[in-house]
Structures are given as C-alpha cells and as structure tokens.
C-alpha positions, -999 to +999 in steps of 0.1 A: -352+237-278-318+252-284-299+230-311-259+235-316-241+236-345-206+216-339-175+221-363-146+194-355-116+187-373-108+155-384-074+140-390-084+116-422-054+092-421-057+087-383-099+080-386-084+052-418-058+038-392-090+037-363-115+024-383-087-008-394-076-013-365-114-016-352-121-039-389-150-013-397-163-026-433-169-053-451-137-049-479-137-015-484-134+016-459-173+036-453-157+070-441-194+076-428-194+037-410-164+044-392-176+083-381-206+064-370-186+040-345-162+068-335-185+094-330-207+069-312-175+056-284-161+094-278-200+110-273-225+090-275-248+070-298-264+098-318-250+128-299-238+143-330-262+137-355-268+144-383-231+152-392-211+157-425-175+152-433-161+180-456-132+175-475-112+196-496-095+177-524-057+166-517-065+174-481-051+153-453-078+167-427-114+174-427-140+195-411-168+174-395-201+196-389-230+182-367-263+187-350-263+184-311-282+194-283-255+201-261-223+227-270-188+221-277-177+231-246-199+205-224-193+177-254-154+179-249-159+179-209-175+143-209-154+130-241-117+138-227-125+115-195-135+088-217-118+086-255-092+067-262-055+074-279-062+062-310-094+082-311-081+115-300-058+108-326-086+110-354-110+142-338-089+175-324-114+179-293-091+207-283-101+227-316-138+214-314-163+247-319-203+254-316-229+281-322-268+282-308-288+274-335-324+282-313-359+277-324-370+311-323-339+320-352-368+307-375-398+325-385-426+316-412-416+328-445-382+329-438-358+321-465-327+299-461-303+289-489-292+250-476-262+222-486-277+185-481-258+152-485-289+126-491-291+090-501-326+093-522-333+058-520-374+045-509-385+013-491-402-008-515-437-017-504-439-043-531-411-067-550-401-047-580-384-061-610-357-034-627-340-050-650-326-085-647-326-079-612-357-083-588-359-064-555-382-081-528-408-061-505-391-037-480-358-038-500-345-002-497-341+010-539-329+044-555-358+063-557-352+070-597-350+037-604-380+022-587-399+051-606-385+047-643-394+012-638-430+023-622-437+046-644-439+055-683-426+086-683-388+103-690-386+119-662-344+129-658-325+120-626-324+150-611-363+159-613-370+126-596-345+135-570-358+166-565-393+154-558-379+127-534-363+158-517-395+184-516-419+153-502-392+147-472-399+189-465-436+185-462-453+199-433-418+222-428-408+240-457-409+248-493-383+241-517-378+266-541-376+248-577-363+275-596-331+279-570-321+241-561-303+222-581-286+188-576-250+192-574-236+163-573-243+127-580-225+093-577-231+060-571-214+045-541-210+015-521-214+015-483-218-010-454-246-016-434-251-049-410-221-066-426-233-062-460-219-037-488-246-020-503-242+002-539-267+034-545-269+069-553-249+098-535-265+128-538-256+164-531-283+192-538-274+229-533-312+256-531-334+278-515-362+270-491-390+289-474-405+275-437-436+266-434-433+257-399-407+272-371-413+244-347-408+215-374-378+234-392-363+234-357-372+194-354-363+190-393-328+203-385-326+180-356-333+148-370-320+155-408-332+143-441-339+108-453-324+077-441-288+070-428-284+103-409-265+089-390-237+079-410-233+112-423-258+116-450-291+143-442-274+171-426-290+204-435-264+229-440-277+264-443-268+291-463-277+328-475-310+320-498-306+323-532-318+357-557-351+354-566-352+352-605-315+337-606-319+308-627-305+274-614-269+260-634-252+234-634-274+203-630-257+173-625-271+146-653 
C-alpha cells in the first residue's frame, strides 16, 4: 500500500464565504466542518483523510496536509471536471502537491519525531456525574475529566493526555515519554449532527518508535482518535527527537 502525502493551499476567507453560503454550523463557523463538506464535494467522502489545516498567525491562506491513496496529480484530474466556482475559489488545485509515503519507508525500531492534532475525548460506557453535570452512557467526555472524576488521584492534564495518546499507539508504536510533550491545549466548541459541542483541543509534539511496519502504515492511514475526519488525528512526522533531550514546555 503506497499512501500520499497531499499539501494544498487554502484560501481562508474564501473556505468562510463557502462554508456561509452552504450554512455549515450551528452559530459559529467549524473550520474543520466546513473542510469536511468541501473536501468531501471536490474529492470524495474521505479521500483526503486525515487532514490538518495549518495556519500561520495573521495569515489570510493556509496549508492543508492530508493522507490519500491516490496523488495529487490523479486527485486534481477527477476534481477540475467536477468542483464548483465557489470551491476552486477556497482550494488552489493548480498548486496542489504529493509525495509517496510507501509501507516499506518503515522498519521496526525505526524512530520518527511526529505533530498530532487530537480531540482526547472517550465514549462513556457508563453515565458519569462530573460536577453538577451528568453525562449519560455512550456520551463522548474529555478523557481527563471522566478520569479525575473516576479516579482519586492528581494526575495533571497533560499526563492523562498522554496516556489517552500512547493506548491509541498500541499494537503500532511506542511513544517515547521522555521526548513528547503536549503542546498545546484549548477548549473549543465544534459541530457535529446539528449540535455544537465544547471539549478539549489538543496538540502534542514527540518521538515514537514502530513496533509494527504494516500497522504504522494502516495507523497513518486512518489517523488517531475520533473526528479524523474533520481534521483532528493526522500524524505529521518529523526528524525524532535526541535521545536524553529533556521535554519543555508542557502545556498546563
């Protein structure tokens, strides 16, 4: 299986004046949301996931990267006899770029520094009462809430996070504690099936080692957590971190 990465740039006041136009949200504007719909109408349902939208601050364009099986050059072919103005508007298919990304790039033991977007939330297999506020069975709950509430321990955000994180790399690789760190964290509202939905935003920067070629390559594929499709679980990678370079800059 030969996997592509996809860079596309994104025009971010023409994807606003799309997804209006197309009344994407509930009340306030999900930039993942409206990727989801326009990405789905131009290639596909699911072509180009997982994906992340990379902004720089102040910038009026972004850089959207994805996972696909196909490359840029056949994605554009089938897209430009299809999208609409208002579309090719929002994505530059002309400036749309890919590179291989094949299975056998990945070896056991290899190391890999990696960039993931996640939403570190868990499906409640029980109601659970935080708070004033209970949660009923199957209710989808930040994952360091339901286990402060679970649990008597202290246990800071970030080292819940970071467990949530390794148990979703079982079976494919190991994260490297000493070299990931969470980035960035915020709480953020999106819509899903009409209804706006508040939880955590996380962004974790580290250092993995595969366990398994085949299910990296799968892993990569099908991304990390839920709502990879909306541009959350994307598993950027990166040069792997110095072994014995201590992590900084935790996020609280």
């Amino acid at each position: 299986m030969t996997l592509h990465l996809i860079h596309l740039p994104i025009d971010l006041r023409a994807l606003h004046a799309w997804g209006e136009a197309r009344g994407v949200g509930k009340g306030i504007f999900d930039e993942g949301l409206a990727l989801h719909h326009l990405l789905g109408e131009t290639f596909g349902a699911a072509v180009l996931q997982p994906f992340r939208l990379m902004v720089a601050p102040r910038a009026r364009s972004g850089a959207l990267y994805a996972y696909a099986a196909q490359s840029a050059e056949d994605l554009a072919t089938t897209a430009q006899t299809i999208i609409d103005p208002a579309a090719s508007a929002a994505i530059a298919l002309e400036q749309m770029r890919s590179h291989p990304r094949p299975e056998a790039s990945w070896t056991r033991g290899q190391r890999l520094g990696f960039d993931v977007r996640v939403r570190p939330t868990v499906r409640l297999a029980s109601p659970l009462t935080v708070g004033r506020e209970t949660f009923r069975k199957g209710a989808e709950v930040d994952a360091y809430l339901a286990h402060v509430a679970r649990s008597d321990d202290t246990a800071e955000r970030a080292a819940v996070y970071f467990d949530w994180l390794a148990a979703r790399f079982a079976g494919v690789a190991e994260l490297e504690a000493d070299l990931t760190r969470l980035a960035r964290y915020e709480r953020r509202r999106i819509v899903r099936n009409g209804r706006v939905a508040e939880g955590p935003d996380a962004t974790f920067h580290g250092t993995l080692t595969i366990d398994n070629p085949a299910a990296f390559a799968r892993f990569l594929a099908r991304g990390v957590g839920r709502h990879t499709t909306y541009g959350y679980g994307m598993l950027m990678l990166r040069p792997p971190g110095k072994t014995g370079q201590a992590k900084t800059g935790t996020a609280a």
